[in-house]
C-alpha positions in Angstrom: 0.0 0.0 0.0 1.2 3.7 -0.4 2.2 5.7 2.2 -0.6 8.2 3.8 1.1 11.5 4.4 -0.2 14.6 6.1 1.4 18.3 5.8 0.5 20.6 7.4 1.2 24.2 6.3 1.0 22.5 2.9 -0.6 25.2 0.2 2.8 26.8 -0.3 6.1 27.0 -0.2 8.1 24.0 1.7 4.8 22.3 2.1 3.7 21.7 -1.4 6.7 20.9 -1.9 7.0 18.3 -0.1 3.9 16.9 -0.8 5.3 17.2 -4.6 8.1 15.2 -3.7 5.8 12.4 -1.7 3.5 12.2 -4.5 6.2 11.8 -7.5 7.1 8.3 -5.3 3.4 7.7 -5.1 2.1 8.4 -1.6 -1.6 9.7 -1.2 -1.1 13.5 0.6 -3.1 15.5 2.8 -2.3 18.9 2.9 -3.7 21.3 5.3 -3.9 24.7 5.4 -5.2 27.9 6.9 -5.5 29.6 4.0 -8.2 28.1 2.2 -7.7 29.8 -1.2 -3.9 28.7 -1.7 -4.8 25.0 -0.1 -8.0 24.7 -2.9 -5.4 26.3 -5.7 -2.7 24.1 -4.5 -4.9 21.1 -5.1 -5.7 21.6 -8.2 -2.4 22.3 -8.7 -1.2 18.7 -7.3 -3.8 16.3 -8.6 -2.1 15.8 -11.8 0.7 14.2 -9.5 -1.5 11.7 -7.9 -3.6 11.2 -5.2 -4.2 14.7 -3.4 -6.3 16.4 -0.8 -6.9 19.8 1.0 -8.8 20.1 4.4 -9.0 24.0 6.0 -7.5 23.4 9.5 -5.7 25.7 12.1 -3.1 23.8 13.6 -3.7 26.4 16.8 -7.2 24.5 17.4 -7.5 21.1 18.7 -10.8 21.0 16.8 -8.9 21.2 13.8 -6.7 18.6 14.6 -9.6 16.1 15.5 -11.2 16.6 12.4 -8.0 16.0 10.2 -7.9 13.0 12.4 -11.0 11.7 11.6 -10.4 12.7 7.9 -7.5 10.3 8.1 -9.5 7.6 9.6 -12.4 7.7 7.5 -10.6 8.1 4.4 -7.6 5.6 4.3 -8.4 4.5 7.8 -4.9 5.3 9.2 -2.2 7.2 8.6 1.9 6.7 7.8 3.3 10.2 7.5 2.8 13.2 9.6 4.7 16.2 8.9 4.4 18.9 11.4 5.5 21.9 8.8 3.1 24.9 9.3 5.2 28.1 11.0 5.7 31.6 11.1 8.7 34.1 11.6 9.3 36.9 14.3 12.4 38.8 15.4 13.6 41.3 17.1 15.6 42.7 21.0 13.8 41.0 23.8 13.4 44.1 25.1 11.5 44.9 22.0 9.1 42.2 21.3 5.4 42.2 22.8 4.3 39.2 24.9 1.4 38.8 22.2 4.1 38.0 19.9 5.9 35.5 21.7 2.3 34.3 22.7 1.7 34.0 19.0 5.0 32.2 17.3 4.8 29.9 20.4 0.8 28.9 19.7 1.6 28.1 16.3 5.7 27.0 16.2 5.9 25.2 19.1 2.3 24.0 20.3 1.5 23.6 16.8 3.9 20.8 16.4 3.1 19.4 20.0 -1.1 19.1 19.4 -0.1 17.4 16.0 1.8 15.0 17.8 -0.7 14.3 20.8 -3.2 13.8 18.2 -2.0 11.6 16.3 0.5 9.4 18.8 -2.5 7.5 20.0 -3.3 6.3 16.1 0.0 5.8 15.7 0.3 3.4 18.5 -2.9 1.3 18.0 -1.4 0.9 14.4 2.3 0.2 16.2 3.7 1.8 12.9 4.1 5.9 11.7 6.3 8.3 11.3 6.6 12.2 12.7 8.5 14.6 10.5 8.8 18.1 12.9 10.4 20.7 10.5 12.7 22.9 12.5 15.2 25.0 11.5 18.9 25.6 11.8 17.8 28.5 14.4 18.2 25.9 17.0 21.5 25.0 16.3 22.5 28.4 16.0 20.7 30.9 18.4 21.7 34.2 16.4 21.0 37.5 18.2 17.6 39.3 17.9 15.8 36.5 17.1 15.1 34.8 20.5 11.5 34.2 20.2 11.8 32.0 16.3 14.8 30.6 17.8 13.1 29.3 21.7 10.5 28.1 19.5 12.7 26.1 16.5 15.0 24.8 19.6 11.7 23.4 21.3 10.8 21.5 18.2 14.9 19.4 18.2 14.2 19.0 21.9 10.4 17.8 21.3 11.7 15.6 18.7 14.6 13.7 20.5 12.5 13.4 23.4 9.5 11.0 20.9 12.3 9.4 19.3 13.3 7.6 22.2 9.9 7.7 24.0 8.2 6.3 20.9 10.4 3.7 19.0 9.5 1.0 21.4 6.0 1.4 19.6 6.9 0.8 16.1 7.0 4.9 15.4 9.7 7.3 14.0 11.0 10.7 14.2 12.7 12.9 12.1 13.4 16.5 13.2 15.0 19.1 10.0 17.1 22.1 10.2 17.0 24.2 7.3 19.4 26.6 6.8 17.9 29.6 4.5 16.1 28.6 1.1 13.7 30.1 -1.0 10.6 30.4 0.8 7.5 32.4 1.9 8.2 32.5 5.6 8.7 36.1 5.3 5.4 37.0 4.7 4.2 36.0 8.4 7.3 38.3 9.7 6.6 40.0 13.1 9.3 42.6 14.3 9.5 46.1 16.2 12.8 46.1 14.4 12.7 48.7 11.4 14.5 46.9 8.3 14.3 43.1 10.0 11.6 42.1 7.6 13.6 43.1 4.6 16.6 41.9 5.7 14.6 38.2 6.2 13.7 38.1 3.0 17.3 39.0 1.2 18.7 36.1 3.3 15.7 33.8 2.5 16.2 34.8 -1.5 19.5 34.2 -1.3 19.7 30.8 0.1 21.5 28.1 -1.9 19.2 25.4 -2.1 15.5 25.4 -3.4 12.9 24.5 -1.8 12.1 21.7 -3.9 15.9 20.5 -3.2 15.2 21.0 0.9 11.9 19.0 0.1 13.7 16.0 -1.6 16.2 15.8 1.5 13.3 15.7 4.0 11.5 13.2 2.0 14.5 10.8 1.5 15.3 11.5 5.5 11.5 10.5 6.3 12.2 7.0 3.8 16.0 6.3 5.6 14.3 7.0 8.8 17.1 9.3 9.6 16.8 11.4 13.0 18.8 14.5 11.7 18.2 16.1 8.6 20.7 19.1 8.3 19.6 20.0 4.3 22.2 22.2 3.7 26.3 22.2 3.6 26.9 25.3 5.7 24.1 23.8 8.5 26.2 21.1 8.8 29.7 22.7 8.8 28.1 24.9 11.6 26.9 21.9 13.7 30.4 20.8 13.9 31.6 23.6 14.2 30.1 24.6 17.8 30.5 21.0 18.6 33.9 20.9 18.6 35.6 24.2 18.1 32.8 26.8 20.1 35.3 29.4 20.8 35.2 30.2 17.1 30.7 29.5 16.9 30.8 31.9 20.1 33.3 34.7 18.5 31.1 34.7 15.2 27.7 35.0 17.1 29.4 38.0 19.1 30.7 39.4 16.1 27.2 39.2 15.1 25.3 40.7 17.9 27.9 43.7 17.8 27.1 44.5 14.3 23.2 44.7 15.1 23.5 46.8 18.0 25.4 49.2 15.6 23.2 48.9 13.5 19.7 49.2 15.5 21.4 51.7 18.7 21.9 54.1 16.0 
């Protein structure tokens, strides 16, 4: 049987294309979505590719999460695949970002992830098989300065994620946790800041990433098949990795380097 795969944050970017990538090997994809127009357009979009469907769901609400539960149930009566990819950006001082905000990328970052697990563990156990795919980001490896609330959030997700992998492979299930560098996405377009310019300055970084996102999307999926832990997409994630592993005088000097270039730049 082909494999049943739900994506969340799935009508653009990342998420379509990874459910691209899991369709071209023939798996049947749910993508969901809280924009309803993009997930209907992405749809039609898809079904050439195979097997394809879009449900409106909020990954915020445990309603929403139920239903694409039962979806899965009634519909292929399980599922293999669930890829916890919906997120949003924010930066900025800590001094400088609201407590809604960190209310907000914590709802949908972090708790996100962690109502699409709870929801879907207890399937995932009855069928003793399944797979969890949390996308991260290479924030969590690399806490850069100004960003504390997208990088708390990312570095909840690894720590999330190595907690199931161990708590959960004694029940037939897998994790995988991804830490994209910068590729070509729309992640900018959810941006929150206080910081004048930080929303630009997102998006020149996020255009000028090396790797596609269809390239990131073919990585995750052929993680997800190895049933790899780690998925470091790109080069430079993995060079910095090692880098504060074994040689942190030289990760801590380039962070500090870094957070003395944006207080020029945002004290002036």
């Amino acid at each position: 049987m082909s494999q049943r795969v739900l994506i969340t944050g799935g009508a653009s970017g990342l998420g379509k294309e990874m459910a691209k990538q899991y369709l071209k090997i023939g798996a049947r994809v749910l993508i969901t979505d809280i924009n309803e127009q993009r997930g209907n357009e992405a749809e039609f979009e898809l079904r050439p590719l195979g097997d394809v469907h879009f449900v409106k769901a909020n990954t915020t609400i445990d309603e929403d999460w139920n239903t694409l539960l039962e979806w899965t149930i009634e519909n292929w009566d399980g599922l293999d695949v669930l890829v916890n990819n919906a997120g949003v950006a924010a930066g900025g001082r800590i001094d400088k970002i609201s407590m809604e905000d960190w209310d907000w990328i914590i709802d949908i970052n972090l708790k996100g992830v962690i109502r699409g697990c709870r929801t879907f563990v207890p399937l995932f156990k009855k069928q003793k098989s399944g797979h969890i795919v949390n996308i991260a980001s290479l924030a969590a490896v690399a806490n850069a300065p100004t960003m504390s609330s997208y990088n708390v959030t990312k570095a909840g997700v690894v720590s999330l994620s190595e907690t199931l992998r161990h708590e959960l492979t004694p029940y037939g299930i897998h994790t995988t946790v991804v830490c994209p560098s910068f590729f070509q996405t729309n992640l900018a377009e959810s941006m929150r800041t206080p910081e004048a310019g930080m929303d630009q300055t997102v998006r020149k970084l996020l255009s000028g990433g090396k790797l596609s996102a269809e390239q990131v999307a073919a990585k995750i999926v052929r993680a997800q098949q190895k049933q790899r832990f780690l998925e470091l997409p790109h080069t430079e994630g993995k060079a910095l990795a090692l880098i504060k592993r074994y040689v942190p005088a030289l990760y801590n000097y380039g962070l500090a380097d870094s957070g003395r270039r944006f207080y020029k730049k945002l004290e002036k």
